[in-house]
DSSP file (Angstrom, degrees, kcal/mol; ACC not computed):
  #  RESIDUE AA STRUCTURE BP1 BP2  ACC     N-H-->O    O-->H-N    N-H-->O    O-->H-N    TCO  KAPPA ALPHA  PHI   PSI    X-CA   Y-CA   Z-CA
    1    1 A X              0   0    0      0, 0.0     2,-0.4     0, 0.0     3,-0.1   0.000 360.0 360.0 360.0 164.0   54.1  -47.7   -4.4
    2    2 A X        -     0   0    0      1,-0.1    98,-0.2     2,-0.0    97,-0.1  -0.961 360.0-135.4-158.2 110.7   52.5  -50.7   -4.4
    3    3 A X  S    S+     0   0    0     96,-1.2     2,-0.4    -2,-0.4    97,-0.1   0.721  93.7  75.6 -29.6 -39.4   52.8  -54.0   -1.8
    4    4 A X  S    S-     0   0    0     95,-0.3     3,-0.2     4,-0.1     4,-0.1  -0.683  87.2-135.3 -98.9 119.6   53.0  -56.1   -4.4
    5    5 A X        -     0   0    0     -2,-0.4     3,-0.2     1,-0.2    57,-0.1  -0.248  35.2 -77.0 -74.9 155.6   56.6  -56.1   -6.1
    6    6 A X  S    S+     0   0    0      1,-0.3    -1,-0.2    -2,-0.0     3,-0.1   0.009 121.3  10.2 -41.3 109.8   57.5  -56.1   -9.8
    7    7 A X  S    S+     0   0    0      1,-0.2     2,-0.3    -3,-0.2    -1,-0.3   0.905 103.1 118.1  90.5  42.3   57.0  -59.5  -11.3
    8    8 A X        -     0   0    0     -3,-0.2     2,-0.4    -4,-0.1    -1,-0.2  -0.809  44.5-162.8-138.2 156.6   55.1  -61.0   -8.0
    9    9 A X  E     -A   62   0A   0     53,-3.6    53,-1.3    -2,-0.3     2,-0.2  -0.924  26.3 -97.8-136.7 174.0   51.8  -62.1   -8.2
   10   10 A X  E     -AB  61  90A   0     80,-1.1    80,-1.4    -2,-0.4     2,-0.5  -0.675  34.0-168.4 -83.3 122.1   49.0  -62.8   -5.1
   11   11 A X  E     -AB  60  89A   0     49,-1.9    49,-1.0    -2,-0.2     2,-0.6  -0.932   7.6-153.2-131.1 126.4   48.8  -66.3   -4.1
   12   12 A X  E     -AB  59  88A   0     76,-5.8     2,-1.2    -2,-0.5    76,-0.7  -0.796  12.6-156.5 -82.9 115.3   45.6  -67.5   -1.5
   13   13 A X  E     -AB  58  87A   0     45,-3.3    45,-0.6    -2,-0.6     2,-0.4  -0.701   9.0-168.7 -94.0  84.2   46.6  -70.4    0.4
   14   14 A X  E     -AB  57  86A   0     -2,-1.2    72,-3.0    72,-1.0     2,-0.3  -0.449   7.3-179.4 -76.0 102.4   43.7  -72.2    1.5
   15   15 A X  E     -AB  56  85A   0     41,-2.9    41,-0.9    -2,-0.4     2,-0.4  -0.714   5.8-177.1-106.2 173.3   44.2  -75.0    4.1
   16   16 A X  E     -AB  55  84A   0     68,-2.5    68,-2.1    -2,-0.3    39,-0.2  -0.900  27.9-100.1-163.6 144.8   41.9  -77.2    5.6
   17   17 A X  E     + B   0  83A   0     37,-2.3    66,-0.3    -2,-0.4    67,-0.1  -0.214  22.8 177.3 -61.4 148.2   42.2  -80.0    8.4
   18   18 A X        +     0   0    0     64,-1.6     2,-0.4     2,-0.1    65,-0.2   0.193  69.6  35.6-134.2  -8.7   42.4  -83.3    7.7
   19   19 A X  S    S-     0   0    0     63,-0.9     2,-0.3     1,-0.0     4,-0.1  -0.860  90.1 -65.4-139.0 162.3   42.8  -84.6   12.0
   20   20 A X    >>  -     0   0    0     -2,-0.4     3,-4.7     1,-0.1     4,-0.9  -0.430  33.3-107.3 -61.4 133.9   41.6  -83.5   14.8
   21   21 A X  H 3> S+     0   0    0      1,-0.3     4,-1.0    -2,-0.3     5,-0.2   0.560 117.6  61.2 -38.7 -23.9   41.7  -80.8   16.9
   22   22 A X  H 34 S+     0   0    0      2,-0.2    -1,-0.3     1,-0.2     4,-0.1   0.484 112.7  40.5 -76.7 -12.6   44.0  -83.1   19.3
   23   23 A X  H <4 S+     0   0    0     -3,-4.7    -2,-0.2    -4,-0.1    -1,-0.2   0.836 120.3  42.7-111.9 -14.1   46.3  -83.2   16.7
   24   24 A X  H >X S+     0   0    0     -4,-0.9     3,-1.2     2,-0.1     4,-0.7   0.667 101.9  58.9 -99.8 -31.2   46.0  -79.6   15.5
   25   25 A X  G >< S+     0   0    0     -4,-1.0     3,-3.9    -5,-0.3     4,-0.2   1.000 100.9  57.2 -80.1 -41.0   45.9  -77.4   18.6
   26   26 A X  G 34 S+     0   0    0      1,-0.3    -1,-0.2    -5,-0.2    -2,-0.1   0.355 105.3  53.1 -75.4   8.7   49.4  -78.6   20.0
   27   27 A X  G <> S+     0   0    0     -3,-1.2     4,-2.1     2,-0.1    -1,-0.3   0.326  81.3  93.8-125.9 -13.2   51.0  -77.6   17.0
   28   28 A X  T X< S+     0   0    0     -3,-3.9     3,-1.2    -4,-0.7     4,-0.4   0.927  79.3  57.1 -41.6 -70.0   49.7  -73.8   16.8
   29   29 A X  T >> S+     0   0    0      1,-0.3     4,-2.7    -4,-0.2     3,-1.1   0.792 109.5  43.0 -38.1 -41.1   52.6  -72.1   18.5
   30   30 A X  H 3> S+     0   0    0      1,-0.3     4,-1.2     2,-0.2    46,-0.4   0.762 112.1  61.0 -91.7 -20.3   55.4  -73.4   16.0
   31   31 A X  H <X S+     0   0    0     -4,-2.1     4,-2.1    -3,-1.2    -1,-0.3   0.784 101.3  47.8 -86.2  -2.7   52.8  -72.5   13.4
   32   32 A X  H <> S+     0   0    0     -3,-1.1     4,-3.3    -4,-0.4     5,-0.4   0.919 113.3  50.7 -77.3 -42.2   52.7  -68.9   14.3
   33   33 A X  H  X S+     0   0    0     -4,-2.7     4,-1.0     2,-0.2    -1,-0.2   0.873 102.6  53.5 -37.0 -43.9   56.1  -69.0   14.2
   34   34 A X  H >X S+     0   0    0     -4,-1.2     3,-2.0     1,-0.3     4,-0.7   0.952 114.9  43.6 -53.0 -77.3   56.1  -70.5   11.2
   35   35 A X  H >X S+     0   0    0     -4,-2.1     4,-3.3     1,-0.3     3,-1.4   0.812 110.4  55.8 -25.4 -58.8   53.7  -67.4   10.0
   36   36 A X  H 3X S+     0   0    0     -4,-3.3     4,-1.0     1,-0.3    -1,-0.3   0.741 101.1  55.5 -75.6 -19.2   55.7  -64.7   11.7
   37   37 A X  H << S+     0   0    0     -3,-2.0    -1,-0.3    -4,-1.0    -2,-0.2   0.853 106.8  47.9 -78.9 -29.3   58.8  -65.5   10.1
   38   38 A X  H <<>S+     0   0    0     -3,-1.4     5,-3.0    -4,-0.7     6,-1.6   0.616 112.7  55.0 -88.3 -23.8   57.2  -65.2    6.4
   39   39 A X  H ><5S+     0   0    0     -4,-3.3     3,-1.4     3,-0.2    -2,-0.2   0.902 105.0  48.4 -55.1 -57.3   55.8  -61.8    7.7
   40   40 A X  T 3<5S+     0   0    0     -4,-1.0    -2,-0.2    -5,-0.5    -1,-0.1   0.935 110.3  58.6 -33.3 -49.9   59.1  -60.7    8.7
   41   41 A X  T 3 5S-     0   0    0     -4,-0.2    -1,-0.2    -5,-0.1    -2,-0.2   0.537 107.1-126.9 -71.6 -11.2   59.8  -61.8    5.2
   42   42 A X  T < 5S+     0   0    0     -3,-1.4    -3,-0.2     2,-0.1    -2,-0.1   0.775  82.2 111.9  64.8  35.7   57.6  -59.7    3.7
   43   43 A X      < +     0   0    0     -5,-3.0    18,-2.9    17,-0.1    -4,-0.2   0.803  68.3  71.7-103.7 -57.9   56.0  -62.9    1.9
   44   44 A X  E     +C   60   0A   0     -6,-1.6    16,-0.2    16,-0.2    -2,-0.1  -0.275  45.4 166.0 -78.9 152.4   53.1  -62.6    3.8
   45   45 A X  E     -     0   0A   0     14,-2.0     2,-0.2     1,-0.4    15,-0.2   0.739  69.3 -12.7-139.8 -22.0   50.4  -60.3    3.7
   46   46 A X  E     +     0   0A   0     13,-0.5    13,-2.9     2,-0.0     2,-0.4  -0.847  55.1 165.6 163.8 143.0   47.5  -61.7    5.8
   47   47 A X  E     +C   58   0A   0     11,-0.2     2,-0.3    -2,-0.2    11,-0.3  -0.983  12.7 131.5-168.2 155.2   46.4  -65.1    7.4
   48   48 A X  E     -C   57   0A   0      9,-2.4     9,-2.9    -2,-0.4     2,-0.2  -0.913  48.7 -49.7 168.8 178.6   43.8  -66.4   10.0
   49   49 A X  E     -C   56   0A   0     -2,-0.3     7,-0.3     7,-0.2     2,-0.2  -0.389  44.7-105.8 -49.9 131.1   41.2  -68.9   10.6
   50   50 A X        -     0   0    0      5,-2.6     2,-0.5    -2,-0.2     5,-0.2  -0.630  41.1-110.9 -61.5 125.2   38.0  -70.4    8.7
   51   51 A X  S    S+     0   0    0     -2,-0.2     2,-0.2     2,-0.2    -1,-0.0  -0.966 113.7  28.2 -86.1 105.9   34.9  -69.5    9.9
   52   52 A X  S >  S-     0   0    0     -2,-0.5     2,-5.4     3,-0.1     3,-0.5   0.248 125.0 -94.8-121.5 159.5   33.2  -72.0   11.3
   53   53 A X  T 3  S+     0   0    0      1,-0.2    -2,-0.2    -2,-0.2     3,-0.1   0.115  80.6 131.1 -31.6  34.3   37.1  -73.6   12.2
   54   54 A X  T 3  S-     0   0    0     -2,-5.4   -37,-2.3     1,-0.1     2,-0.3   0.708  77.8 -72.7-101.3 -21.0   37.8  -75.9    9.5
   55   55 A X  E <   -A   16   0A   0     -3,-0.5    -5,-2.6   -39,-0.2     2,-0.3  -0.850  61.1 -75.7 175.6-107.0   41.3  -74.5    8.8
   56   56 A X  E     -AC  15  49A   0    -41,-0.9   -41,-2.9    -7,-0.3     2,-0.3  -0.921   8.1-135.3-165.1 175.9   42.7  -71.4    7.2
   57   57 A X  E     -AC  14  48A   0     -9,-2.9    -9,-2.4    -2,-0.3     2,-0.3  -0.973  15.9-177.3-149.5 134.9   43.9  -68.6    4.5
   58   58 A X  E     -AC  13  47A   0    -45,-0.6   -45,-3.3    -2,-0.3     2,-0.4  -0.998  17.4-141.8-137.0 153.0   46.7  -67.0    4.4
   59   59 A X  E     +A   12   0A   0    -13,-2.9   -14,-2.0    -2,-0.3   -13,-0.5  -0.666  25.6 177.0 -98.5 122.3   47.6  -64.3    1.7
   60   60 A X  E     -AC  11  44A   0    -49,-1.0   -49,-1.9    -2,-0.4   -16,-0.2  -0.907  27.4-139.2-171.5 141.0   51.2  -64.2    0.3
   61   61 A X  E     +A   10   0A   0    -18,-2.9   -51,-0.2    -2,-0.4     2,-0.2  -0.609  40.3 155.6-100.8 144.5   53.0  -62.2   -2.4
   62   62 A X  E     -A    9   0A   0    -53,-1.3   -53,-3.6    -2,-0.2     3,-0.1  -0.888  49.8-131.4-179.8 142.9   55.5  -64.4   -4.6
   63   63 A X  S    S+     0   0    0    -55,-0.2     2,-0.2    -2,-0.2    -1,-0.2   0.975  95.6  11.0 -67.6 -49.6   57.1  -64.6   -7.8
   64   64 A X     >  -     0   0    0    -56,-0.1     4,-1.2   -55,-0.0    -1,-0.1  -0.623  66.5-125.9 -99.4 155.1   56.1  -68.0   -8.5
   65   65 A X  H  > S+     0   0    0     -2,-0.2     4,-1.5     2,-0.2    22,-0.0   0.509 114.5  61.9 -83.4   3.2   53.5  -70.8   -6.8
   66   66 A X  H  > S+     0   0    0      2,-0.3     4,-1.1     3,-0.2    -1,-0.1   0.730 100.9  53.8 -80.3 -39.9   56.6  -73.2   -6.6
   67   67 A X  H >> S+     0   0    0      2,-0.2     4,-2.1     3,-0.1     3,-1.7   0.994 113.0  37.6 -36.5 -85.4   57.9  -70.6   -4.4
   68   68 A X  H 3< S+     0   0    0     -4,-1.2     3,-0.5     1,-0.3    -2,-0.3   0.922 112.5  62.0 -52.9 -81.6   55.0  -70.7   -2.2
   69   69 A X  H 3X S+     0   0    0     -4,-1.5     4,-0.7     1,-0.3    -1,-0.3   0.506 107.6  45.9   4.3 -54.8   54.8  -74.7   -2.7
   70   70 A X  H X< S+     0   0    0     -3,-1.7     3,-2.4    -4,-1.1    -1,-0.3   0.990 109.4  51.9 -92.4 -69.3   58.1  -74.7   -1.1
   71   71 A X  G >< S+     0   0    0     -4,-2.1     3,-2.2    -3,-0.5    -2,-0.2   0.742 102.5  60.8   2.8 -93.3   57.2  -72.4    1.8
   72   72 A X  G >4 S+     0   0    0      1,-0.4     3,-1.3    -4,-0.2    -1,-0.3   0.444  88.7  70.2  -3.1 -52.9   54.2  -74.4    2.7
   73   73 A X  G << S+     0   0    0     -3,-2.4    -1,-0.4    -4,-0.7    -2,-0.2   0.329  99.0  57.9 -63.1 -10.3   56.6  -77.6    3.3
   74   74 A X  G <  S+     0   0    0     -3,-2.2     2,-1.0    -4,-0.3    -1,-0.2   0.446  78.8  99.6-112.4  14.9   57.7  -75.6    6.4
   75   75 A X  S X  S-     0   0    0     -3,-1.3     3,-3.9     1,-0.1     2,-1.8  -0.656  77.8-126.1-103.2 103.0   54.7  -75.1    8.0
   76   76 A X  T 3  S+     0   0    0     -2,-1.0     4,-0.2   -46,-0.4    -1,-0.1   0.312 111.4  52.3  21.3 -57.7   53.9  -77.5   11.0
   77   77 A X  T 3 >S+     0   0    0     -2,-1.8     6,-1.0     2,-0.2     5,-0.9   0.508 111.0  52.0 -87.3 -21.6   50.5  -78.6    9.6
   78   78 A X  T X 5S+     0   0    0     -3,-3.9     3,-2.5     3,-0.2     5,-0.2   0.912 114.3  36.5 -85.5 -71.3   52.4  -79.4    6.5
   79   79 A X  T 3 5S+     0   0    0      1,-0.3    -2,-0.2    -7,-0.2    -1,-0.2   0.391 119.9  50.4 -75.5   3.9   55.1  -81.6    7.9
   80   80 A X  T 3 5S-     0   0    0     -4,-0.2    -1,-0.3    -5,-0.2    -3,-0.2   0.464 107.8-124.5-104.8 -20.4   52.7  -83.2   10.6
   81   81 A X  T < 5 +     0   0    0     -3,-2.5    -3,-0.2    -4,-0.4    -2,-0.2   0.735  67.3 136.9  82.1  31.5   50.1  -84.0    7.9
   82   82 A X      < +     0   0    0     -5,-0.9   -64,-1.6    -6,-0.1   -63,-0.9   0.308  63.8   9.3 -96.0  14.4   47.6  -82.3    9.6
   83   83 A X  E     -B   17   0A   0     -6,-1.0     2,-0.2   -66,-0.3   -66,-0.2  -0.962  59.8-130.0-164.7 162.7   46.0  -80.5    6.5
   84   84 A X  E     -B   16   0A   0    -68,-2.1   -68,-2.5    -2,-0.3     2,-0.5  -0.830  25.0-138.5-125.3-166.4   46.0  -80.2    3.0
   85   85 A X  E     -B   15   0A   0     -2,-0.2     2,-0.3   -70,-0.2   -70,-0.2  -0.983  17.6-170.5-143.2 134.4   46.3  -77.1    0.6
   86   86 A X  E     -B   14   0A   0    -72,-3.0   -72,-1.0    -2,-0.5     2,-0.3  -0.987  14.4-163.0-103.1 118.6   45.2  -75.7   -2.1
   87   87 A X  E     -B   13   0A   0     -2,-0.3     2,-0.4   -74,-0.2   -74,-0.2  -0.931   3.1-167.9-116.2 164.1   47.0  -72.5   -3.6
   88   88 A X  E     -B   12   0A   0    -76,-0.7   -76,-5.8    -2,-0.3     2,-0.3  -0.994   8.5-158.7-146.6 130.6   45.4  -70.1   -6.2
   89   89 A X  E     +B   11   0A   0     -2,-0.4     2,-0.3   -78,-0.2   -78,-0.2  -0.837  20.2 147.7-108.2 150.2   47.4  -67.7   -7.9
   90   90 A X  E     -B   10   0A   0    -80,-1.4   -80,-1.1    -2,-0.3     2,-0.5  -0.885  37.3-116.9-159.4 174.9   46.5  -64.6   -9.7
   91   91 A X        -     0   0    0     -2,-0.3   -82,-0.1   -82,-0.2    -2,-0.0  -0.815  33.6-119.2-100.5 117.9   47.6  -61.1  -10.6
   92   92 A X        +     0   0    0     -2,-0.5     3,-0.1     1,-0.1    -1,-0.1   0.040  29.7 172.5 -18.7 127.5   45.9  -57.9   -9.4
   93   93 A X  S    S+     0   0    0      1,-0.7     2,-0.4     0, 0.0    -1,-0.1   0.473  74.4  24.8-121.9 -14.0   44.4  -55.6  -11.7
   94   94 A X        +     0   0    0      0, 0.0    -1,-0.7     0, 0.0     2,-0.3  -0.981  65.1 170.7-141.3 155.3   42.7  -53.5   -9.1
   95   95 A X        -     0   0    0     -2,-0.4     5,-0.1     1,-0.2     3,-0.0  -0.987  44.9 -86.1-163.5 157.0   43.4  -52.8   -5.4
   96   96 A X        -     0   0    0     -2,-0.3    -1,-0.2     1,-0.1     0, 0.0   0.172  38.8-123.7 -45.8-167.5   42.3  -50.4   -2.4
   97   97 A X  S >  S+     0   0    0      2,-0.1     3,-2.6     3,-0.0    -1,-0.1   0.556 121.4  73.6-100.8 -32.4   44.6  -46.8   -2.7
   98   98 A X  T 3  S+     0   0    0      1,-0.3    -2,-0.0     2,-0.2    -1,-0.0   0.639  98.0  38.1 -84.0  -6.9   45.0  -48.6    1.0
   99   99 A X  T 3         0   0    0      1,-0.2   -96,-1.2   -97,-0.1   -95,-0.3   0.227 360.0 360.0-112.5  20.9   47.6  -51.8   -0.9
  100  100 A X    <         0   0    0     -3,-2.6    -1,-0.2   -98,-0.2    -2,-0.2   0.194 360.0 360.0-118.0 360.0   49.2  -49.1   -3.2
């Protein structure tokens, strides 16, 4: 069995901050939510912080990037303008036994 479902591809969603930390920290909680709800959802697969802090990646299973596109538009950081995003899609041809 295999995390990723029939006809889904892998998308990395790469943000990075555009404001300041004054504008970004007060906005975390409602972005975990944000996160925890697309976990729930079984969209998401993994997410955290840039090292050194410059913004984030999160990991998310989708048929489409329009999908994810859309997603994205509900996340704090999105609708506050406090980042922008890049996503890059592509389909697995190999994985751990541990994502099977």
């Amino acid at each position: 069995m295999s995390i990723i479902p029939e006809g889904s591809n892998i998308f990395i969603i790469d943000l990075e901050y555009i404001a300041p930390f004054e504008k970004i920290d007060p906005l975390i909680e409602d972005h975990l939510k944000f996160l925890d709800k697309y976990y729930k959802l079984n969209v998401f697969i993994a997410s955290g912080a840039k090292v050194p802090r410059n913004g984030g990646v999160i990991l998310a299973v989708s048929e489409t990037k329009s999908m994810i596109a859309d997603i994205i538009k509900e996340n704090p950081f999105h609708a506050n303008n406090v980042a922008n995003y890049s996503i890059t899609e592509f389909h697995p041809s190999k994985a751990s036994d541990k994502l099977r």
